[in-house]
Kinemage of the C-alpha trace (Angstrom):
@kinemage 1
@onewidth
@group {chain A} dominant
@subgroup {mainchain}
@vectorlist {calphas} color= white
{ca unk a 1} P -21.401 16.783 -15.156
{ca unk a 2} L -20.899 13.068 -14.581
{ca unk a 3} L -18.000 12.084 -12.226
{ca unk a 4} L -16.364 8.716 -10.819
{ca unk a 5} L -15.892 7.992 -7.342
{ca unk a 6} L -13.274 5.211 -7.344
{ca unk a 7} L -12.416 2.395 -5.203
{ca unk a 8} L -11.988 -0.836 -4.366
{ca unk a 9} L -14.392 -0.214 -1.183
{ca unk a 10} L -13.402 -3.588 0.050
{ca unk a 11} L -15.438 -2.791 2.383
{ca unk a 12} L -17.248 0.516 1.889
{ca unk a 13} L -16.812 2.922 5.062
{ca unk a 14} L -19.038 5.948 6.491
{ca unk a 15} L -16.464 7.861 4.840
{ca unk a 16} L -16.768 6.592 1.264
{ca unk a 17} L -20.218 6.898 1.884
{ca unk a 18} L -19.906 10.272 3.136
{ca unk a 19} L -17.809 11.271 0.008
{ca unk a 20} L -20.366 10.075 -2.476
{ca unk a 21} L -22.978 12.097 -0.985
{ca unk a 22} L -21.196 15.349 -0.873
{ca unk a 23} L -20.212 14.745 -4.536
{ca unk a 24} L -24.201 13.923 -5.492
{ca unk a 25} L -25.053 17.355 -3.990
{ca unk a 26} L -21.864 18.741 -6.338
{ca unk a 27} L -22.325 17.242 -9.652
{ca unk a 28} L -25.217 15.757 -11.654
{ca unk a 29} L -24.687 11.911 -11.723
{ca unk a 30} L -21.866 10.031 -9.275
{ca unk a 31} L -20.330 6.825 -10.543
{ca unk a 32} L -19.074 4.970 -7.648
{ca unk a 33} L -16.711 2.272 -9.679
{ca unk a 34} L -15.336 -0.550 -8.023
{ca unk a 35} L -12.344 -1.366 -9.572
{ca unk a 36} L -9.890 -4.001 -9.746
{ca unk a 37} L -6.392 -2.986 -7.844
{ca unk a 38} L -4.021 -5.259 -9.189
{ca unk a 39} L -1.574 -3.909 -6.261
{ca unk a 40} L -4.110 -4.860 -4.078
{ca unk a 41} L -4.458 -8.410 -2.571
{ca unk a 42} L -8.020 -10.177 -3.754
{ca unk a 43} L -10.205 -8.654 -0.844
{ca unk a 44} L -11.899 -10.128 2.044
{ca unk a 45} L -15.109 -9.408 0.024
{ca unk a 46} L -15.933 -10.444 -3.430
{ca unk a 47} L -17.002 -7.861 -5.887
{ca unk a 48} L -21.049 -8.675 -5.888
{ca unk a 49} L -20.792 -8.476 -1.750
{ca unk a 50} L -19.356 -5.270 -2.221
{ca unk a 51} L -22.072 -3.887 -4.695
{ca unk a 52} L -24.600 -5.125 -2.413
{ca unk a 53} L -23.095 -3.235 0.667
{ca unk a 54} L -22.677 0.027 -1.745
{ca unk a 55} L -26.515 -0.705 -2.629
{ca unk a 56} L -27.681 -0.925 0.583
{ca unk a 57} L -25.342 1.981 2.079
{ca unk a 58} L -26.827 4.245 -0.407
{ca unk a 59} L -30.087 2.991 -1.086
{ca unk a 60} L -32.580 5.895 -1.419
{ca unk a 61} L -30.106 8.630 -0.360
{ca unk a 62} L -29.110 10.287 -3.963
{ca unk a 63} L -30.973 9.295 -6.840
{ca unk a 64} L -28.065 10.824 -8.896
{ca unk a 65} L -25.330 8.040 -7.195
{ca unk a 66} L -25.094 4.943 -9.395
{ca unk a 67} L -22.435 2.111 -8.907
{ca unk a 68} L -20.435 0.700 -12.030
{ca unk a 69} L -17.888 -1.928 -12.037
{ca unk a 70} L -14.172 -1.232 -13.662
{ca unk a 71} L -12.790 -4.750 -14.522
{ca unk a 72} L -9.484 -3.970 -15.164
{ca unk a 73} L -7.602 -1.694 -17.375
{ca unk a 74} L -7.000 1.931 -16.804
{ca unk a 75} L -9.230 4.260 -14.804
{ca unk a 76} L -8.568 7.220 -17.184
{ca unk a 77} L -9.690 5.050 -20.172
{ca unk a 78} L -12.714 4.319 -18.272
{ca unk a 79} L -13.619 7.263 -17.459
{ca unk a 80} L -12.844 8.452 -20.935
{ca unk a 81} L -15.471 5.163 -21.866
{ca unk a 82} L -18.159 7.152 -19.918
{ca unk a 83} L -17.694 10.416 -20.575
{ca unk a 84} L -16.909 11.354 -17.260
{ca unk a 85} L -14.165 14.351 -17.520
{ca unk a 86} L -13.087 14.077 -13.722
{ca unk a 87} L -12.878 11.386 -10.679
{ca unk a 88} L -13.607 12.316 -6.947
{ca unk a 89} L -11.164 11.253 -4.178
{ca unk a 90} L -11.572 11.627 -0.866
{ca unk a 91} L -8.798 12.711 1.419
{ca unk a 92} L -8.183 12.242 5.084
{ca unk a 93} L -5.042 13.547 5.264
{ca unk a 94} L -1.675 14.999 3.851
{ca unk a 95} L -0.240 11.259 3.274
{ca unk a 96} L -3.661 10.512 1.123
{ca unk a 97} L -3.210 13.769 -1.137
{ca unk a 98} L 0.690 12.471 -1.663
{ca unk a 99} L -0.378 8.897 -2.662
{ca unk a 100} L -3.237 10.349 -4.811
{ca unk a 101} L -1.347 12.952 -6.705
{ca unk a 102} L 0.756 11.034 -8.172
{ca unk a 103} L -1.914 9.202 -9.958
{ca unk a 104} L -4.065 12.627 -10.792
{ca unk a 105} L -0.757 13.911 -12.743
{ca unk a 106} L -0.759 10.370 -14.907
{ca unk a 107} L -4.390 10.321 -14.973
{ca unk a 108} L -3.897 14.029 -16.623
{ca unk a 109} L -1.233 12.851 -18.622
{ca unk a 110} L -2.714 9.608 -20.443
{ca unk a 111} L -6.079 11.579 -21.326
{ca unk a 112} L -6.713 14.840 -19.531
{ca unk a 113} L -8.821 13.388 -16.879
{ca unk a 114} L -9.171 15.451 -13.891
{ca unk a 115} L -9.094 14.657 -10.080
{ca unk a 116} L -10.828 16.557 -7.543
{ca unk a 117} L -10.556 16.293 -3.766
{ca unk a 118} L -13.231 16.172 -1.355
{ca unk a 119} L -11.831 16.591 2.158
{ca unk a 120} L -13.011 14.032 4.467
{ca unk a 121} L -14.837 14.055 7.638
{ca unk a 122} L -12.596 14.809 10.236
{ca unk a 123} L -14.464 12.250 12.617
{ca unk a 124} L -13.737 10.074 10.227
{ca unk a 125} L -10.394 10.928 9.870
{ca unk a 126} L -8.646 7.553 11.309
{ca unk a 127} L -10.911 5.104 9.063
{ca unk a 128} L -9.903 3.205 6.071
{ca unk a 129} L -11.092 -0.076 4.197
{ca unk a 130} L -7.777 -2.070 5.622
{ca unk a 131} L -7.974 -1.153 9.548
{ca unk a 132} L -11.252 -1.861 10.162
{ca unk a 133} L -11.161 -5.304 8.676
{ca unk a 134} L -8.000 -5.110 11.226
{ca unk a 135} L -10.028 -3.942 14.320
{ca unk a 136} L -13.147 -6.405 13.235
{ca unk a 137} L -11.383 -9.509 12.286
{ca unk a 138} L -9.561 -9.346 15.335
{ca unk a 139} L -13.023 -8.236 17.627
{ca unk a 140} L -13.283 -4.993 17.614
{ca unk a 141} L -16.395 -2.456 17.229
{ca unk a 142} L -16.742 -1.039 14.177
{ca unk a 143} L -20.011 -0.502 14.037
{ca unk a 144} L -19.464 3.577 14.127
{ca unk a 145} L -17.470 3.277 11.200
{ca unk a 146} L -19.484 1.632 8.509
{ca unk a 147} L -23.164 0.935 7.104
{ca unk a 148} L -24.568 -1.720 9.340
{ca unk a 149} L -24.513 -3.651 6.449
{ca unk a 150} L -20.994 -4.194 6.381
{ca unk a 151} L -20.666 -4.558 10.251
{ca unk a 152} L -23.151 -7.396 9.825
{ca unk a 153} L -20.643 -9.256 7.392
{ca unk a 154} L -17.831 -8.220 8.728
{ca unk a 155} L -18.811 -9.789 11.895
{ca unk a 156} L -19.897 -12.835 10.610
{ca unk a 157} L -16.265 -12.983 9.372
{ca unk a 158} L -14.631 -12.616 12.401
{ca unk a 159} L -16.979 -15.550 14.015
C-alpha cells in the first residue's frame, strides 16, 4: 500500500523523520509530500532547501521513502492523483489529534481518503517545525532535534 506523509517540513525535524521511518517499515512505498499551506506564512526555507534537507535526512535509510511535491490544491485530490488510499500523521499530543481530526473527517468526506496516526516519540514530544526555528534563530541548540543538515542552515540563518 502506498501512503503520504504530509507536511510543510519547513524545516524537517527528528520527529518527521522518525515518522517516515516507522511508516516505511508499515507500508510498501512512503510519499513524504511537501505541500503548500496557504494558512501558513511562506517559510524560512524555500521548497528545493527543504527537499534537499528531506534528501539528505533520509538518504539511504528506506528505499521505500520517496519525497513528492503538492503545489497547491487539495491533499485528498492528491492523494486520490496517486493512488494513495490513506495519509500518515504524526501526533505528539492530544492538541495535535484535535487539530488533525478535523481535517481526516473532510479528507473522508471529499473522497474517502483515510488518516492514520503514528504516535510520536515521546523524547520528541516538545519539537515542532515553528519552535525550533524559535530556539535557533534566536541562539539556541537544536542540534538534538533535527538532521544536522538542517542545524547547519538553520544556523547559518541565525548568523
Amino acid at each position: 500500500m502506498r501512503v503520504v506523509c504530509p507536511g510543510s517540513y519547513d524545516p524537517v525535524t527528528n520527529g518527521h523523520v522518525d515518522v517516515f521511518l516507522r511508516a516505511a517499515r508499515l507500508f510498501d512505498e512512503v510519499i513524504v509530500a511537501v505541500v503548500h499551506n496557504p494558512s501558513k506564512p511562506a517559510g524560512m526555507f524555500t521548497i528545493p532547501e527543504r527537499f534537499a534537507f528531506l534528501e539528505e535526512a533520509l538518504q539511504d535509510r528506506a528505499a521505500n521513502i520517496r519525497l513528492d511535491e503538492v503545489p497547491g490544491g487539495l491533499l485528498a485530490d492528491y492523494c486520490r492523483r496517486i493512488e494513495a488510499p490513506a495519509v500518515i500523521k504524526g501526533l505528539r499530543s492530544g492538541t495535535d489529534y484535535e487539530y488533525e481530526r478535523r481535517m481526516e473527517m473532510m479528507n473522508r468526506h471529499l473522497t474517502g481518503l483515510e488518516t492514520l496516526y503514528i504516535s510520536g516519540d515521546a523524547a520528541l514530544a516538545h519539537v515542532s517545525s515553528s519552535l525550533v526555528k524559535e530556539v535557533a534563530v534566536n541562539g539556541g541548540d537544536v542540534s538534538a532535534l533535527v538532521p544536522p543538515v538542517v542545524a547547519r542552515a538553520l544556523a547559518a540563518k541565525a548568523s
